[in-house]
N, CA, C and O atoms as a MOPAC input file, in Angstrom:
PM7 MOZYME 1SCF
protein

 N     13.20300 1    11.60500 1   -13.43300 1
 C     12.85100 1    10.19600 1   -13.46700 1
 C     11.41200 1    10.06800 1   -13.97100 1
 O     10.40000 1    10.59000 1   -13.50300 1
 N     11.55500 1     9.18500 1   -15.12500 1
 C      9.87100 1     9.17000 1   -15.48300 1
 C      9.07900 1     7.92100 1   -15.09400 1
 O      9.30000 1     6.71300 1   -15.18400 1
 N      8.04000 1     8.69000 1   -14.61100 1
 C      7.09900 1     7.10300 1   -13.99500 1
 C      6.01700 1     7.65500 1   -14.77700 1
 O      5.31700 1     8.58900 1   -14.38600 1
 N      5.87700 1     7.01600 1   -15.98400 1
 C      4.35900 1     7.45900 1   -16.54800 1
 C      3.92100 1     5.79700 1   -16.69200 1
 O      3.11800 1     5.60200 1   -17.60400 1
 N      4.32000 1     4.62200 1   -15.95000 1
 C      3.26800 1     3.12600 1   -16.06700 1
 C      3.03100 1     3.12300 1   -14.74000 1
 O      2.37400 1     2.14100 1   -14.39200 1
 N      3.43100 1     4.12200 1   -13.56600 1
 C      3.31100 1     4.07300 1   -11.92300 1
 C      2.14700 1     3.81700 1   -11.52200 1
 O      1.43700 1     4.63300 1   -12.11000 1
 N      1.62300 1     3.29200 1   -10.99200 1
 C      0.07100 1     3.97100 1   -10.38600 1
 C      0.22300 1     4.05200 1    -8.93900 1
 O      1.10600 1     3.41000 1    -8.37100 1
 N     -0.89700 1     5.09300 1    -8.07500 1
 C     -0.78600 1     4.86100 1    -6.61000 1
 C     -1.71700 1     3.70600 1    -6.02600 1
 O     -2.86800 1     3.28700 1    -6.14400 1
 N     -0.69000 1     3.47200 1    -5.41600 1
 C     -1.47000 1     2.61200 1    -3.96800 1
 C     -1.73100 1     2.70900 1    -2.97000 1
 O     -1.23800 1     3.73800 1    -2.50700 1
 N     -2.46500 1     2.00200 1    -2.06200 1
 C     -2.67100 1     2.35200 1    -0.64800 1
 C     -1.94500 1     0.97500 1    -0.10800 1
 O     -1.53800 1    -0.01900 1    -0.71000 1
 N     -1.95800 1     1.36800 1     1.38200 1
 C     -1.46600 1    -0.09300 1     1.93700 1
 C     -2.68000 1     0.43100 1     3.31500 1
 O     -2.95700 1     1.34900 1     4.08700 1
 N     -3.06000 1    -0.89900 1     2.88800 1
 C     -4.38000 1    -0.93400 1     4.21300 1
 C     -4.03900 1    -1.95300 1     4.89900 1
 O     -3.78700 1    -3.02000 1     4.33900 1
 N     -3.94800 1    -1.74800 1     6.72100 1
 C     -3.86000 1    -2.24300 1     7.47500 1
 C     -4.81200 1    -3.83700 1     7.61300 1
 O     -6.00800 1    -3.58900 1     7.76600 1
 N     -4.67000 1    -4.53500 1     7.60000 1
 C     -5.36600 1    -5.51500 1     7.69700 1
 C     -6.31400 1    -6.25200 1     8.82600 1
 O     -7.29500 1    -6.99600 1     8.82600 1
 N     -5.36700 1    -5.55000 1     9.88500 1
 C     -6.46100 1    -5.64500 1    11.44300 1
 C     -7.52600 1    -4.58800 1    11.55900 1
 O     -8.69100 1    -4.97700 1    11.64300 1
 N     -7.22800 1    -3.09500 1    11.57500 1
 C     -8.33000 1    -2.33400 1    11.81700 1
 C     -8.78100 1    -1.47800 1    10.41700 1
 O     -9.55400 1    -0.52400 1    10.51800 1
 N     -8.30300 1    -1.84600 1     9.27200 1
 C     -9.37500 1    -1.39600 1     7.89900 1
 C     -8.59300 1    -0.40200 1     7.55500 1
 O     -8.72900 1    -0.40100 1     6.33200 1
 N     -7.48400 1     0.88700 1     7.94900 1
 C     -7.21800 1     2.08300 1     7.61200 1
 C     -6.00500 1     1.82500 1     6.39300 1
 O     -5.25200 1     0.85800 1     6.27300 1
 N     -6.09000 1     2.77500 1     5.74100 1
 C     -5.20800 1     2.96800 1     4.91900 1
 C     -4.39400 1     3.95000 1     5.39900 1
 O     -4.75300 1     5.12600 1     5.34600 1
 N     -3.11900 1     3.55300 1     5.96000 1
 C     -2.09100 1     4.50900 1     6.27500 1
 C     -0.68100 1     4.76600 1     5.79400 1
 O      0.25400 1     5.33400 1     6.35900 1
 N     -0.78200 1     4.12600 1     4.44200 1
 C      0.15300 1     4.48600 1     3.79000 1
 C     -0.25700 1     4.76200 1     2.51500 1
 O     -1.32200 1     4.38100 1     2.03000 1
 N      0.79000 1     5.58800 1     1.83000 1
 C      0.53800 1     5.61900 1     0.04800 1
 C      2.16800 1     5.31800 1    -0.42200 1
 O      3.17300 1     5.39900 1     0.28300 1
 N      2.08200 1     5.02500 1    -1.54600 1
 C      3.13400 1     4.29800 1    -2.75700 1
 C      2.85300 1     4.28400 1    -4.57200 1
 O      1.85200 1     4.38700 1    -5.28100 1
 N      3.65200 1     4.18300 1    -4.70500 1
 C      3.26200 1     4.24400 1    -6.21700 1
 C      4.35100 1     2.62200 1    -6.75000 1
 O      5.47800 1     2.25700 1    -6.41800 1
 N      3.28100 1     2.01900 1    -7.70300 1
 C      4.54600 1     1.03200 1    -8.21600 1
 C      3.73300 1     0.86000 1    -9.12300 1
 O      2.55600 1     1.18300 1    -9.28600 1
 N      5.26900 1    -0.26900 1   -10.33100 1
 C      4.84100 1    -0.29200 1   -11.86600 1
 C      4.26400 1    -1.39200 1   -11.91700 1
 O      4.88400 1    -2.27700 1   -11.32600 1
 N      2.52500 1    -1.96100 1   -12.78200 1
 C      1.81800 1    -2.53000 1   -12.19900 1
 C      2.33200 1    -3.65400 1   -13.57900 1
 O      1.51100 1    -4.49500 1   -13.94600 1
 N      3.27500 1    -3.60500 1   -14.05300 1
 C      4.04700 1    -4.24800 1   -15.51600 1
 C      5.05300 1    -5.02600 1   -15.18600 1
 O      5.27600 1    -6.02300 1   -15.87200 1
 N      5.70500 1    -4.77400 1   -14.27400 1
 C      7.03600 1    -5.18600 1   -13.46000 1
 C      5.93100 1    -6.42800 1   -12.59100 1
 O      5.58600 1    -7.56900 1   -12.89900 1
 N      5.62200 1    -5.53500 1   -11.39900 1
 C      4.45200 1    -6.25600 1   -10.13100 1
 C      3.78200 1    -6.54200 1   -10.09200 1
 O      3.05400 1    -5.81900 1    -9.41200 1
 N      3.19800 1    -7.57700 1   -10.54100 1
 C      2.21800 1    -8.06900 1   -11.06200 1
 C      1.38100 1    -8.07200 1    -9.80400 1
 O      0.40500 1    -7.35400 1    -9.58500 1
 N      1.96900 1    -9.09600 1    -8.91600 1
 C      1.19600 1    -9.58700 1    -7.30200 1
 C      0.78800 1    -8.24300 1    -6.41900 1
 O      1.21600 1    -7.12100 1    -6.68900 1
 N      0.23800 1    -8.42400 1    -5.74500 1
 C     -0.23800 1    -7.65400 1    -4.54400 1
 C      0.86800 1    -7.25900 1    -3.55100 1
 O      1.40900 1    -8.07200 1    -2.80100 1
 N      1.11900 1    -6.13800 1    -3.59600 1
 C      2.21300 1    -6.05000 1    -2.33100 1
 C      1.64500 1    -5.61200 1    -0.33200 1
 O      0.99200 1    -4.78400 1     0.30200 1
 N      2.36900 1    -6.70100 1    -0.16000 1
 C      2.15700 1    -6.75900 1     1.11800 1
 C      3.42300 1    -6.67800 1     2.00600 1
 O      4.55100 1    -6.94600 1     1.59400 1
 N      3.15100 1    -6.31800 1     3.15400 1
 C      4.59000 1    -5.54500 1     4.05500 1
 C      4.07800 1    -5.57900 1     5.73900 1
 O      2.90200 1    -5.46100 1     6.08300 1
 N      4.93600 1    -5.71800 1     6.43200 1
 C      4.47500 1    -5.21200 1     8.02200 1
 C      5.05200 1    -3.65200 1     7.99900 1
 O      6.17600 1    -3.20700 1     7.76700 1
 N      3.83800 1    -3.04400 1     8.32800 1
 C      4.14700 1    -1.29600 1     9.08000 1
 C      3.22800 1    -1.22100 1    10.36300 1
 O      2.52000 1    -1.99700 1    11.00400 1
 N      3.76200 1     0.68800 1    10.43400 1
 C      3.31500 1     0.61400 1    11.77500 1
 C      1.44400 1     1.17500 1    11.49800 1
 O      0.93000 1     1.75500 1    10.54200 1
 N      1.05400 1     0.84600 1    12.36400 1
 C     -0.21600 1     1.65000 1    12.85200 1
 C     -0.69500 1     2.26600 1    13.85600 1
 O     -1.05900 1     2.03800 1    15.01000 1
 N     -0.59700 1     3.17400 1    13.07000 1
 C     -0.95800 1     4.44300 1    14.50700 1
 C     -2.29700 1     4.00500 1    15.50200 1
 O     -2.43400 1     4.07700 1    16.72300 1
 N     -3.06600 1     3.60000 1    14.60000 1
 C     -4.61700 1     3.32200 1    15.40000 1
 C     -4.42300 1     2.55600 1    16.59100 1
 O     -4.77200 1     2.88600 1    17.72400 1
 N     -3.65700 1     1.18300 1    16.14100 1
 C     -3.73000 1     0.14400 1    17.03700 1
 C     -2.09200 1     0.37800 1    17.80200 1
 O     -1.80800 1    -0.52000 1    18.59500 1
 N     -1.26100 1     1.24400 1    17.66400 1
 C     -0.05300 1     1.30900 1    18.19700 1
 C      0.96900 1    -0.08300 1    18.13400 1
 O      1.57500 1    -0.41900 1    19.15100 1
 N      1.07700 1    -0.69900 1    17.11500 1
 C      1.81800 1    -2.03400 1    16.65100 1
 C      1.99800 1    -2.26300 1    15.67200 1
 O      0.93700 1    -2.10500 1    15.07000 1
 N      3.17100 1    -2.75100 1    14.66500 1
 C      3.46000 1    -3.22300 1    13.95100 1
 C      2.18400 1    -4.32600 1    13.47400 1
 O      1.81000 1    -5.28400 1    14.15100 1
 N      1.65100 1    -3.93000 1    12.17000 1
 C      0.63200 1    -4.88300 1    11.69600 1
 C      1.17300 1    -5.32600 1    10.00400 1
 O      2.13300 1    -4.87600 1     9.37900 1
 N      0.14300 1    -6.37800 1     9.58300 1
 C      0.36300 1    -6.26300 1     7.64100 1
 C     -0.69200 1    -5.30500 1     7.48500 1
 O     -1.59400 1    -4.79000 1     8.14600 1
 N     -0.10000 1    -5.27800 1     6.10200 1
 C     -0.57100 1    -4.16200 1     5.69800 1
 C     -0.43600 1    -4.59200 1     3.69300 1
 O      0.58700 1    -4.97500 1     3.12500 1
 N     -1.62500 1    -4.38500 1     3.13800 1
 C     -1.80200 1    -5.09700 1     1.70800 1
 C     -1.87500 1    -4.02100 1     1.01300 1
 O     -1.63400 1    -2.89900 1     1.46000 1
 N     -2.24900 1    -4.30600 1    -0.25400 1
 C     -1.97800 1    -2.83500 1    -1.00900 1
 C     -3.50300 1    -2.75800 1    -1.68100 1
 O     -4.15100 1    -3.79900 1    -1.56800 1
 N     -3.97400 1    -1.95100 1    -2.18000 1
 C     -5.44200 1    -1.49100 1    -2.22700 1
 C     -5.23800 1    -0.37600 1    -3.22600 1
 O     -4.35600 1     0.45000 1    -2.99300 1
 N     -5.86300 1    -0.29400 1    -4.15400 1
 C     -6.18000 1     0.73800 1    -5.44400 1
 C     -6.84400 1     1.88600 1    -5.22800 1
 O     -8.07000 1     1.97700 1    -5.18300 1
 N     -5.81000 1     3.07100 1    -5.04700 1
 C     -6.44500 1     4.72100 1    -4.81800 1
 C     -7.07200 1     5.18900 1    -6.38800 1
 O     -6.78000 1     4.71900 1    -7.48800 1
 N     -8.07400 1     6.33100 1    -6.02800 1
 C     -8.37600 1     6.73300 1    -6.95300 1
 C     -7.40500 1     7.95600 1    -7.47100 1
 O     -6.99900 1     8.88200 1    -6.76900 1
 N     -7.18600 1     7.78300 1    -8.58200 1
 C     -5.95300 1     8.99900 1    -9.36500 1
 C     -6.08100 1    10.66200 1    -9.13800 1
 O     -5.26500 1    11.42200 1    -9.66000 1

């Protein structure tokens, strides 16, 4: 499967600052910001969580 338009992302928690997830999506397709509820370990609860630009 080729993902050469992918880039990675982070998804940073929005209550306590951490980035605890990574993802990759096509930034051609997705234009918007992706946002999601996950879990967080820090705070032990389901929080949002936005997406944030890793370095490659």
């Amino acid at each position: 499967m080729a993902n050469g338009n992918r880039i990675k992302i982070g998804l940073k928690c929005q209550e306590c600052g951490d980035i605890n997830y990574t993802t990759t999506k096509n930034p051609k397709t997705h234009t918007e910001k992706f946002e999601t509820k996950k879990y967080s370990p820090r705070l032990k609860k389901h929080t949002s969580h936005k997406e944030v630009k890793l370095k490659s």
